[in-house]
N, C-alpha and C positions, 0 to 999 in steps of 0.2 A: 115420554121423555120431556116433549117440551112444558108439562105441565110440572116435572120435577124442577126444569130450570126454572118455570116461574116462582116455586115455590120457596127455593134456592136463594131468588135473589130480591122476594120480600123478608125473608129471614134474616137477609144483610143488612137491607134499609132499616126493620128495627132496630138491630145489633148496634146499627153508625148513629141511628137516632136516638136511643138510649146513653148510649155515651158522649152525644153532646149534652144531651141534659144532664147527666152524673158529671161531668167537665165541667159546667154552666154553676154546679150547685157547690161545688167543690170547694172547703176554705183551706185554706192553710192552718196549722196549730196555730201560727204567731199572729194569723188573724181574723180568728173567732170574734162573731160579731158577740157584744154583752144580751146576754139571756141569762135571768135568774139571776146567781151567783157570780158566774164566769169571767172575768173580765179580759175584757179585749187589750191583745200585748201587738206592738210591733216592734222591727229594728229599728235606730236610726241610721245614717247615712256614716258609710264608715270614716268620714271626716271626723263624725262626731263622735270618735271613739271614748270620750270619757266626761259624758255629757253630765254636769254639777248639779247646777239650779237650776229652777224652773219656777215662772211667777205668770199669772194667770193677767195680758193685757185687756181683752174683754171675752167674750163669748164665743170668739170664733177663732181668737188666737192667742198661743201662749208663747213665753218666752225662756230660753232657754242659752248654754257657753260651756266653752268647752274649759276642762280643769287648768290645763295648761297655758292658755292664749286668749288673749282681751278679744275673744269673736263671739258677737252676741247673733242669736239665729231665732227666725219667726218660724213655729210650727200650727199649720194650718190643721186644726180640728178636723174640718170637712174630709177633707183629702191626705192629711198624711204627710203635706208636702214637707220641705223644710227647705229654707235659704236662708244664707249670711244677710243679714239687716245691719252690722254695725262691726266694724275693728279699731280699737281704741287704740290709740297711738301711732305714732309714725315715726320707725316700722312700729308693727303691731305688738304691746307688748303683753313678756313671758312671765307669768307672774302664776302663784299656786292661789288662783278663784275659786271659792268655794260657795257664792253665794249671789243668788239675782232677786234684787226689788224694783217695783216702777211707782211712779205717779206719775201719770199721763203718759207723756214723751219724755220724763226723765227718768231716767235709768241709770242703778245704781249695782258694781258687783263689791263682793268685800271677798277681799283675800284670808288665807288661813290665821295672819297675823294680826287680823283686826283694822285693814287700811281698809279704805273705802274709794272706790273709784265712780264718779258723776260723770255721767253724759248727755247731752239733752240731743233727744233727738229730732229730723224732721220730717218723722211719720211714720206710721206703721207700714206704709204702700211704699215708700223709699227704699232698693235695697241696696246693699252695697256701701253706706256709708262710712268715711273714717272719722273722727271725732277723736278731740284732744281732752282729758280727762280732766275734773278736776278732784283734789286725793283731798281724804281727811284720814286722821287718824286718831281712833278709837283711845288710844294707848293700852288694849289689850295682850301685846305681846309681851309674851313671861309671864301672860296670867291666866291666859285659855288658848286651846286653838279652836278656832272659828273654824264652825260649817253649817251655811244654812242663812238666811237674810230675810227680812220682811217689811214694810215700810210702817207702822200704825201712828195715826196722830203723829204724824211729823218727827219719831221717832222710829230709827232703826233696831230693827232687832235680832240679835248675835245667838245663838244655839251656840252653848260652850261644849264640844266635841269633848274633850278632853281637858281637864284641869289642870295647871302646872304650878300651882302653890296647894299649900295644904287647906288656905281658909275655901276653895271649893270641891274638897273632895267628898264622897259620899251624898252628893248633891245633885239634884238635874238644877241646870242653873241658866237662864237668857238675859243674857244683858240687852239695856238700851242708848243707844248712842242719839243724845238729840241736836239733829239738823241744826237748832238755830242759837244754841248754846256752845254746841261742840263738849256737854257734860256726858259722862259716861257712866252707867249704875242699874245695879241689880233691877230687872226686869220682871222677873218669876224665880222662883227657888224653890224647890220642890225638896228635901228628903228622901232620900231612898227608903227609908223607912215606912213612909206612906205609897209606896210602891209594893205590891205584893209580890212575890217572886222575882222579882228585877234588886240583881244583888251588882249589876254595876251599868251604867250608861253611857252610850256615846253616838249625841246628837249629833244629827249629820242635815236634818231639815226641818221647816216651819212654815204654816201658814197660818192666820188669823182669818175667824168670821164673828160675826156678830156677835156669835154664842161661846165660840169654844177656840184652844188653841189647838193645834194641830201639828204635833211632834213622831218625829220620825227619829228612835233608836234603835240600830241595829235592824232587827226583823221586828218591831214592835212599833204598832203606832200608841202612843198615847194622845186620848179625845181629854182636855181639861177647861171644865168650863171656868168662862172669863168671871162668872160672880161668885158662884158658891166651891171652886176650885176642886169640885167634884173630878175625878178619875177612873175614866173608863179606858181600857187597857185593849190592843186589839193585835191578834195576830197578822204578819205578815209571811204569807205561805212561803218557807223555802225553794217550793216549787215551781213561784212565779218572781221570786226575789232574790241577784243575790249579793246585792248592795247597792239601797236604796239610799238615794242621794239629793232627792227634791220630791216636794209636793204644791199642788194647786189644788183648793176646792174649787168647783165650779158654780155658777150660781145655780143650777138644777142640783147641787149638792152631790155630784158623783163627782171622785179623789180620783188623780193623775200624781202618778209618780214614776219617777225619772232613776235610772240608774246605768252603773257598768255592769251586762250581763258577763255570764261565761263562757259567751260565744266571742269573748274580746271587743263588742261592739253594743251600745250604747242602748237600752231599751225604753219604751212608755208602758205604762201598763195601766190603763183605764176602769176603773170599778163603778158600778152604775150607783156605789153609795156603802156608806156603813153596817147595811145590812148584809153587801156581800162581804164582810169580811167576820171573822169569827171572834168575838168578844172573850177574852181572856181572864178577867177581873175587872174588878170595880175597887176603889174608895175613895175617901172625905178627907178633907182634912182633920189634922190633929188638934 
C-alpha cells in the first residue's frame, strides 16, 4: 500500500512538473517569437486604438499617434512597452493624423489634408510632454488625401492615399513638401501600368533607406529602388493584416508595420526581413 502511495505521488510531482515546463514554454499566437518566416504580432494598448504612423527614432525605439488626437507615443522594441512621450496642443488637438516623421527630437505629423504639424522635443527619456505646434501647409487639399510621412533631405514626404483631381489618377504618386522653401512637388510617380496586377492604389505608408522606397498599399508592399526605379511587389498576408497603416525599416533590415486589427485594437507586426514575405512580381521602368 504504502508503496502504491509512493508511487502515486511521484506520478504527481511529474504531472505538476511537466506542466510548469509546458506553462514556462508557452506563447501566445500574438506573441510568437520571429523564426524563419513568421513574424512576431502583438496588441497595442487599447488607448492606442487606431494607431497611424510609425517612424523608426533609433534602434531601440520607434514612434508612433493615434488617428484622431495630437498623442505622439514611444514604443519600446525590447519589451513592448508603450507610453505617451508628447500631446500637441493645449487641450490636445483633434485632428484626422495620418502621418509621423522625426529628425532628431523634431517631430513632425501631417494630417489627411496635407497640414503639417512640428514639435521639438525634449528627449526621448522625457515623457509626458505638451508642446505647442508649429503648422505648415502643403496646400495639398483638393488635390490628394494624405496618409503616410517620411522626413528625406529636408524634405517631406506625402503618400497620396487617394487622388481628388484627374491629373493624378491611375498613378501611385508622393509628393515632396520642402522644409526650407515651403515648395510643394511631385516626388515619385509611378504608373499603374508599370504595376503588374495592381489595377488601383491606395497609399497609406512609407519609408526611405538608402536603397529603396518603401510603400505600403493596401495589402501590398511595394520595394522600389531609389536609382533604377526597379519594382518588386510583395504580399502582405491577410492573415496577419487587416489595414496596414505604418511602416519602419530597421537598421538590421526587418519591417515593422503598424495597423487597426480586427480585434478593434491597434497591432505591430515585426518580419525578421523581406525574405519573410512573399514576392508577388517584379518590374522596370518604362
Amino acid at each position: 500500500m504504502r508503496q502504491h502511495i509512493a508511487l502515486v505521488s511521484i506520478c504527481l510531482i511529474v504531472v505538476v512538473l511537466l506542466a510548469i515546463v509546458l506553462d514556462e514554454s508557452t506563447i501566445a499566437p500574438d506573441q510568437s517569437p520571429i523564426h524563419e518566416n513568421r513574424p512576431l504580432q502583438w496588441l497595442l494598448p487599447g488607448f492606442l486604438r487606431e494607431a497611424s504612423g510609425l517612424a523608426v527614432y533609433d534602434e531601440q525605439y520607434l514612434l508612433t499617434h493615434n488617428d484622431e488626437k495630437g498623442d505622439i507615443y514611444r514604443l519600446t522594441i525590447a519589451d513592448k512597452s508603450v507610453e505617451k512621450l508628447i500631446s500637441i496642443g493645449t487641450p490636445t488637438l483633434n485632428k484626422d493624423f495620418e502621418g509621423i516623421a522625426i529628425d532628431g527630437d523634431t517631430i513632425y505629423l501631417a494630417t489627411s489634408t496635407g497640414k503639417i504639424f512640428q514639435v521639438q522635443s525634449s528627449g526621448i527619456n522625457i515623457l509626458r510632454q505638451r508642446l505647442e505646434p508649429k503648422i505648415y501647409d502643403t496646400g495639398l487639399k483638393g488635390i490628394c488625401e494624405i496618409e503616410g510621412l517620411f522626413l528625406l533631405d529636408g524634405n517631406l514626404l506625402l503618400p497620396c492615399k487617394t487622388a481628388l483631381t484627374d491629373d493624378h489618377q491611375e498613378q501611385l504618386v508622393v509628393f515632396s513638401y520642402d522644409l526650407a522653401t515651403g515648395i510643394t512637388s511631385e516626388h515619385l510617380t509611378i504608373a499603374l501600368a508599370q504595376l503588374p496586377g495592381i489595377k488601383k492604389t491606395q497609399l497609406t505608408a512609407i519609408h526611405v533607406s538608402a536603397e529603396n522606397y518603401y510603400i505600403i498599399s493596401m495589402n501590398r508592399l511595394f520595394v522600389i529602388d531609389r536609382d533604377s526605379k526597379n519594382i518588386r511587389i510583395f504580399n502582405l498576408p491577410k492573415k496577419y493584416h487587416t489595414q496596414p497603416e505604418g511602416i519602419a525599416v530597421l537598421q538590421d533590415g526587418s519591417i515593422v508595420i503598424v495597423e487597426d486589427s480586427s480585434e478593434g485594437r491597434s497591432r505591430l507586426t515585426h518580419y525578421p526581413g523581406l525574405h519573410a514575405l512573399k514576392e508577388v512580381t517584379r518590374s522596370g521602368p518604362s
